[in-house]
N, C-alpha and C positions, 0 to 999 in steps of 0.2 A: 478721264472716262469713268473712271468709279465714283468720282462725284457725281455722276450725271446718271451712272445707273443707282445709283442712294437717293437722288432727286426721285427718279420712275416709283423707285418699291417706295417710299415714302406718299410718296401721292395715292400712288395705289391702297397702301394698308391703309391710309386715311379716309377712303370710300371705301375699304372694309369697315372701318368701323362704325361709319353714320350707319351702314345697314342694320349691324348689329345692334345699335342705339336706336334703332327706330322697333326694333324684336323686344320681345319679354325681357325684362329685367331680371337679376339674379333671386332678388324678393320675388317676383313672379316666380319662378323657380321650386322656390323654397318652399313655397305655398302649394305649391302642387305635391310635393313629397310630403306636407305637412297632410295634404286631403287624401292619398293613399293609407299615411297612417291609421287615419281617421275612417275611411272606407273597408280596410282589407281585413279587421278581426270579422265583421257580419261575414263579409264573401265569404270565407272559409272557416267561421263557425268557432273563432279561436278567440280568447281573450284578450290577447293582444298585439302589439307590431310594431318593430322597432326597423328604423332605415339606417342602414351602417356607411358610413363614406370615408373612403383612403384620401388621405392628407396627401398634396401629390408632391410636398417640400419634406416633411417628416416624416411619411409612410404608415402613421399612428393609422389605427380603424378606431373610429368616433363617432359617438351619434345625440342628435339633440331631436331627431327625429323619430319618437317612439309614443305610446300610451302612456301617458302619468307621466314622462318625460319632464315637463314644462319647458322648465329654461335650463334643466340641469342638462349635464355631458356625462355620456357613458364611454369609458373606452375598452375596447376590446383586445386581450390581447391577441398576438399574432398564432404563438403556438397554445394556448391555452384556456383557447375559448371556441363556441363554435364556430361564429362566424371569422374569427380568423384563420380558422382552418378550412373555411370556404371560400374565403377570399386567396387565400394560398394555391390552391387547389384547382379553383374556377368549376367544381364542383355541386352539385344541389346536394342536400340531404334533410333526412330526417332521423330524430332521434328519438322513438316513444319511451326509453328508458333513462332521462340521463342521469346523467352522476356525475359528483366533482364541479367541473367547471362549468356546467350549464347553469347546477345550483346556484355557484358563487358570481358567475356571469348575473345572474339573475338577482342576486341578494345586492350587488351592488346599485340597483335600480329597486332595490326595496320590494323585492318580487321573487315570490317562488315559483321555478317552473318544475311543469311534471310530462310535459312533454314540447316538439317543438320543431318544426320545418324551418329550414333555411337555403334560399338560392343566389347566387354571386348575379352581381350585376356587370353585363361585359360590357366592357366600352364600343360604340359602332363607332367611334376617330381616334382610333389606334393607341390608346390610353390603357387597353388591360382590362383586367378588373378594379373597377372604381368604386367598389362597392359592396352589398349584402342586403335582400331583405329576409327577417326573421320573424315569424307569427308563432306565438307561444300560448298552450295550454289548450288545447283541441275540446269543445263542449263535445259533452257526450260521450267520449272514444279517443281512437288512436288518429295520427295524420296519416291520411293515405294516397298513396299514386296522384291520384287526382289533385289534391290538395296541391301537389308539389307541383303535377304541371301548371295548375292556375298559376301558381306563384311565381316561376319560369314565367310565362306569359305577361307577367305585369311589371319583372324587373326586365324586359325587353322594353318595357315604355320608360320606367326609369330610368335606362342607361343614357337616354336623349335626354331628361331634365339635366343630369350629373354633369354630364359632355360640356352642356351649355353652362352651367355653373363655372366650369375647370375654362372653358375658351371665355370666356365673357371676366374674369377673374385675369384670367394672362390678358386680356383686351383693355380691359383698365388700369392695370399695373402701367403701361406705356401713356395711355393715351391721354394724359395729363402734357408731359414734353412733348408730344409727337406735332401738335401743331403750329408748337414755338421753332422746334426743331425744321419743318416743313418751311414756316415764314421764313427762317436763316437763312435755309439755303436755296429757296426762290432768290433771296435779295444778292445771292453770290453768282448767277448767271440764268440762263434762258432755259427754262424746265422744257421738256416731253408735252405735250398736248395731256390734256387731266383724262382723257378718254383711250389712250393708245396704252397698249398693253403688248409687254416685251417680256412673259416670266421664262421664256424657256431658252436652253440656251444660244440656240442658230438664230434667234429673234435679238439676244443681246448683241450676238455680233454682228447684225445688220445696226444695231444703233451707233454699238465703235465703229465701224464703217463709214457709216452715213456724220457722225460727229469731227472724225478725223478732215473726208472731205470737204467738210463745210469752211473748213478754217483756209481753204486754198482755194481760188475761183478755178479751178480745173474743171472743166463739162465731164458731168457725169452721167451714164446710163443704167439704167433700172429695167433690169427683166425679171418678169415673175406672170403667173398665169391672170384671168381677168377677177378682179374681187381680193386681192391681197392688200391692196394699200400702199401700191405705185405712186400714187401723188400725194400720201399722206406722209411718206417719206423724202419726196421732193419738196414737200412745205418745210418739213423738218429739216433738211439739209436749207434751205433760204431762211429759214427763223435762227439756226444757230449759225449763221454766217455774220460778216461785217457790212451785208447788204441786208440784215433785217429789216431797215425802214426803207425800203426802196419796193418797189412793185413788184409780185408775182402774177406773172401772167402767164396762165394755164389754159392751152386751146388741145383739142384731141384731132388730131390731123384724119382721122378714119371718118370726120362728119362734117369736112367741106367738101361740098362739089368743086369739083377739079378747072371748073371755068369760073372759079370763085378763089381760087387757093392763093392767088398772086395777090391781088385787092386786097384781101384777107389777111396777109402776112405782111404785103408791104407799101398798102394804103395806096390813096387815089387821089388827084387834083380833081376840081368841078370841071366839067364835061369831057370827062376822061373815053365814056363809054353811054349809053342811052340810058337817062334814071341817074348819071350822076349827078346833081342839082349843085352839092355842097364839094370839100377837101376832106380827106380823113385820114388818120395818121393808119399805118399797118399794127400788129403786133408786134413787129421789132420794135418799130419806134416806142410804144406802149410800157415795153419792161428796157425801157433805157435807163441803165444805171441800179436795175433787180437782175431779175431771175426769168429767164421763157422758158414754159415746162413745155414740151413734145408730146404729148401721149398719142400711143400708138402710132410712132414714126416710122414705124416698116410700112404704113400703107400711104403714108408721102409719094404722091405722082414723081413719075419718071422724069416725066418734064420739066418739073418745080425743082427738081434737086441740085440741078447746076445755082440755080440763083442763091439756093440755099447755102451752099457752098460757099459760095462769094461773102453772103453777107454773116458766114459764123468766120472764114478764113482771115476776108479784109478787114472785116466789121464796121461794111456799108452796104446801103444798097437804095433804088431809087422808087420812088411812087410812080405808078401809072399814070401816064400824062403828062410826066415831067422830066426833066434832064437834070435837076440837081441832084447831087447827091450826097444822100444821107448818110452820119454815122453812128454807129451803133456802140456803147457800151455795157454789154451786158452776160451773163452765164447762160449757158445753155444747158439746162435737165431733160433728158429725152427717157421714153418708157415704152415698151410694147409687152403683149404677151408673146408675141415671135421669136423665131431662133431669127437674128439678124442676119449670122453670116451665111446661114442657109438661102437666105434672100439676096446678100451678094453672090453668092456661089447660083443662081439660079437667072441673074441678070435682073432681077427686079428692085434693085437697090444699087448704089455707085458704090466704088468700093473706097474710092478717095472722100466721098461724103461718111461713109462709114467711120476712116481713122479719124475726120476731122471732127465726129460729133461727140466724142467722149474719150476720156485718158483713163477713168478707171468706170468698173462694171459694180455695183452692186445686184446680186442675185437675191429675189426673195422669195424665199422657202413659201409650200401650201400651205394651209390650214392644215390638213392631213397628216403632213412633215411636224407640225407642232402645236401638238394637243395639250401641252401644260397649258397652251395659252385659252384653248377653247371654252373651260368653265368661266375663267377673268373675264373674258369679254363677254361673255353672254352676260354674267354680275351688269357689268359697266353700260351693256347695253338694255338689259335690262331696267339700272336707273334712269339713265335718258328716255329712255321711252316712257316707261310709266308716267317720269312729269310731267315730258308732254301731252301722253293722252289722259293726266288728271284720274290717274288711276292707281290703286295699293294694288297690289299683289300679296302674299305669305311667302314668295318665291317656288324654286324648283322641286316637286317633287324629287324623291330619290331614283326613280325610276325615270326622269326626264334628262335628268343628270346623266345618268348612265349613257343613255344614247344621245344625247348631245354627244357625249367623249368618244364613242364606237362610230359613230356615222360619219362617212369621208369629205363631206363638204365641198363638190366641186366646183362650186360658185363661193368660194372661200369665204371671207369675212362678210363679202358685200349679203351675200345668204342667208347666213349665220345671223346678220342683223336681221333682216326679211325675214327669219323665223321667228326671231322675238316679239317680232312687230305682230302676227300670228298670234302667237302664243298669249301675247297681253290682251291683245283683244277680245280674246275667246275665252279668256280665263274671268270669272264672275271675281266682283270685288274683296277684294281680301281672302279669296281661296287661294289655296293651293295650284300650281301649275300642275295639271297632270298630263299624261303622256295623250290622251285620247285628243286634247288640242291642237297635237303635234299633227306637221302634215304630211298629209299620203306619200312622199320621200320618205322622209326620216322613217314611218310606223312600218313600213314594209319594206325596208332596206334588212334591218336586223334581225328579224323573224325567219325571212327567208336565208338568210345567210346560216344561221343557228339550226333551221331544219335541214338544210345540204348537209351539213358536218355531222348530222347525228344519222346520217342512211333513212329507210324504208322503214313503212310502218305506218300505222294509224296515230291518230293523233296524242292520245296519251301514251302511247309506247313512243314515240317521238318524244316527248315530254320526259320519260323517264330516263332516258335514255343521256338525254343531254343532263339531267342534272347529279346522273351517277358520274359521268365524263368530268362534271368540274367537280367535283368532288373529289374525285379519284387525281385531279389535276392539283388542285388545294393540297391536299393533304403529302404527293408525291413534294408538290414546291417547301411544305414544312416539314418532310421527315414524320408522318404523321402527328402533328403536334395539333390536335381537335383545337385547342383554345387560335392557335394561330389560323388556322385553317379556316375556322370560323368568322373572324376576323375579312379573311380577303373575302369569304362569300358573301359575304355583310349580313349573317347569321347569327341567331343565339347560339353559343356551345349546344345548348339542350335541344335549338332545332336540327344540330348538324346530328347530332344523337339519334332524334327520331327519325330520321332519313336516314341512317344507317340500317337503324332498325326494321325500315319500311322496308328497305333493298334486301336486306340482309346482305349488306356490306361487313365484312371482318374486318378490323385494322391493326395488324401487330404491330410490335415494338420494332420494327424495323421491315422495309420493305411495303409497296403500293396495299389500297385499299384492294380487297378482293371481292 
């Protein structure tokens, strides 16, 4: 079974990575931190600007990204430079007087400074501080407030170049073997469908489940609500079986009519009934020597289920119009969204058809029960759609993101896709997904949900209200630790700062924000 879940994440992280391969490159990257350099001495009137980046194997602070730079490397130290003591720290500051190590920080790069602002850049993918930018030599004067919030503000954009350097960097370190690795171990058994996604853990063990039974023709039954992927796990149990070349044959018993359902299942001689011209095999006959899937067998007529009986118990049964009879070899997958035994207990179901339709249950969990899974598949779903509607996207907003993960999905998977389908269509070429796409479910699920928990009141008292609550929550979950805190809000330190400051929130060294 853990070769088979290594087969999944292997498939999987390989359509992580065509994504990221089809995104900016790490040159692409580099060129954008090279054009901040390049831009940020005018914005704030300084002579010059240096980008600092934490090495994330050696820890060294480095930079080739600076004024006069070229191709040289400056490093910083840790306790005895500025920017290492802002990257320490996760700190801004300024220093209009310095001395010692700003000088020698400076002479190292053939540069005197006489003064000099500096803000850490924080990681938004749980990385820390990856960084520092430093503008040196203020025309005219001192650096002031302003100066430093600009600066805050633009290594908020940086920390998303950095991010992508750091994951695109681990993304090619693999992805050399990854697809040798991938070809191996297809050529050692029957992979996962390239499109199904099991990351979280009640998902894995519907795959050991559904893997285990495959290796034994035992009739198996599948409950789970409507939109989970009842028959994509009954394909999966017939593909890793020893009847994988044999037929699957998939009928939903809730969409024959009931003076159809015999004919249907167990075929008809010519002039069986008025309009039958021809002979035609049933369903049974159809997956002789595969797999019949059931879906939604709790609504199988009353009256059909004795035969049904006969022909899973004896494994025969006859066509309409005829007296021979037929035998059947073959498994039976059955699937409802039903409680089954509530339907025997109720008389709308046999109970002897009940033992005889399956020996083990597998149960599958909502969408809701498993949200690891819900950004993977929206990715996955996302690629297929795009190709087929011949479309780019730049992918998910952060904010689309969020509520895809929050929103409970009662149309599970099937939905989930149905919104993507939405969402690509509506989203113009190579933009961004934003949330305004998203539809009237999803936009007024979470809104309304976020203003009941924060009580009465107009709308921006609403507003501030909930976002002193997650802060006050953030900061209680880290022990007040701002850099952490920040972090889960998906914040700059420095914006959690001014929103302390807006509230006039306190935060001591121990004990909730007040």
């Amino acid at each position: 079974m853990e070769d088979q879940n290594s087969r999944l994440r292997l498939s999987v992280l390989q359509k992580r990575l065509d994504q990221i391969n089809r995104s900016w490159t790490k040159a692409n990257y580099e060129d954008l931190l090279q054009f901040y350099v390049r831009v940020m001495p005018g914005i704030v009137a300084a002579e010059r600007c240096t980008i600092f980046v934490v090495d994330p194997e050696s820890q060294r602070i480095w930079s080739r990204f600076g004024t006069g730079l070229e191709e040289r490397e400056i490093e910083a130290p840790r306790a005895d430079s500025v920017a290492g003591q802002v990257v320490e720290s996760g700190e801004s500051l300024i220093d209009n007087a310095p001395e010692g190590v700003s000088v020698e920080l400076g002479g190292k790069a053939g540069f005197v400074t006489r003064n000099l602002a500096c803000a850490p850049i924080l990681s938004l993918a749980g990385y820390g501080v990856t960084g520092a930018i430093e503008v040196l030599n203020r025309v005219g004067g001192d650096f002031q407030e302003g100066d430093l919030e600009l600066l805050e503000e633009v290594a908020g954009f940086l920390s998303q170049a950095l991010d992508s350097i750091r994951i695109n960097d681990a993304m090619l370190e693999i992805s050399n073997g990854l697809n040798a690795e991938v070809q191996a171990m297809r050529a050692q058994g029957p992979v996962l469908p390239a499109n199904f996604v099991a990351e979280s853990r009640v998902m894995q063990a519907v795959i050991e489940m559904a893997r285990t039974v495959s290796e034994t023709p035992v009739n198996v039954f599948i409950q789970g609500d409507n939109g989970t992927g009842k028959e994509v796990i009954a394909r999966m149990i017939h593909r890793l079986s020893d009847r994988a070349d044999k037929p699957f044959i998939a009928v939903n018993c809730a969409s024959i009519p009931e003076n159809l359902m015999e004919s249907e299942f167990f075929g008809y001689e010519k002039g069986a009934f008025t309009g039958a011209a021809g002979s035609r095999g049933g369903r049974f006959e159809e997956a002789d020597g595969g797999v019949l899937f059931l879906d939604e067998v709790a609504d199988l007529p009353l009256m059909m289920q004795p035969k049904f009986l006969r022909a899973l118990q004896e494994g025969e049964g006859m066509r309409l119009g005829s007296n021979k009879l037929r035998h059947y070899d073959l498994r039976v997958v059955s699937a409802t969204n039903k409680d089954l035994r509530k339907e025997v207990e109720a008389g709308r179901f046999r109970e002897d058809l009940y033992y005889r339709l399956f020996a083990v249950e597998i149960e599958l969990p909502p969408l809701r029960h498993r949200r690891e899974d819900i950004i993977p598949l929206a990715l996955s779903f996302l690629e297929q759609i795009s190709e087929r509607f011949g479309k780019t996207t730049a992918g998910f907003s952060r904010e689309v993101i969020a509520m895809l993960e929050s929103y409970p999905w009662p149309g599970n998977v099937r939905q989930l896709r149905r919104e993507i389908e939405r969402l690509v269509a509506l989203t113009p070429e190579g933009k961004h997904i934003e949330i305004d796409a998203c539809s009237p479910e999803l936009r007024k699920t979470e809104p309304l949900a976020m203003i009941e928990a924060v009580g009465s009141g107009n709308l921006p008292e609403r507003v501030k209200d909930l976002e002193m609550r997650l802060i006050r929550n953030a900061l209680d979950e880290t022990r007040n630790n701002k850099l952490r805190a920040s972090e889960i809000l998906c914040i700059t330190r420095q914006g959690l700062d001014k929103k302390l400051k807006r509230y006039g929130m306190e935060v001591g060294r121990r004990g909730s924000a007040r």
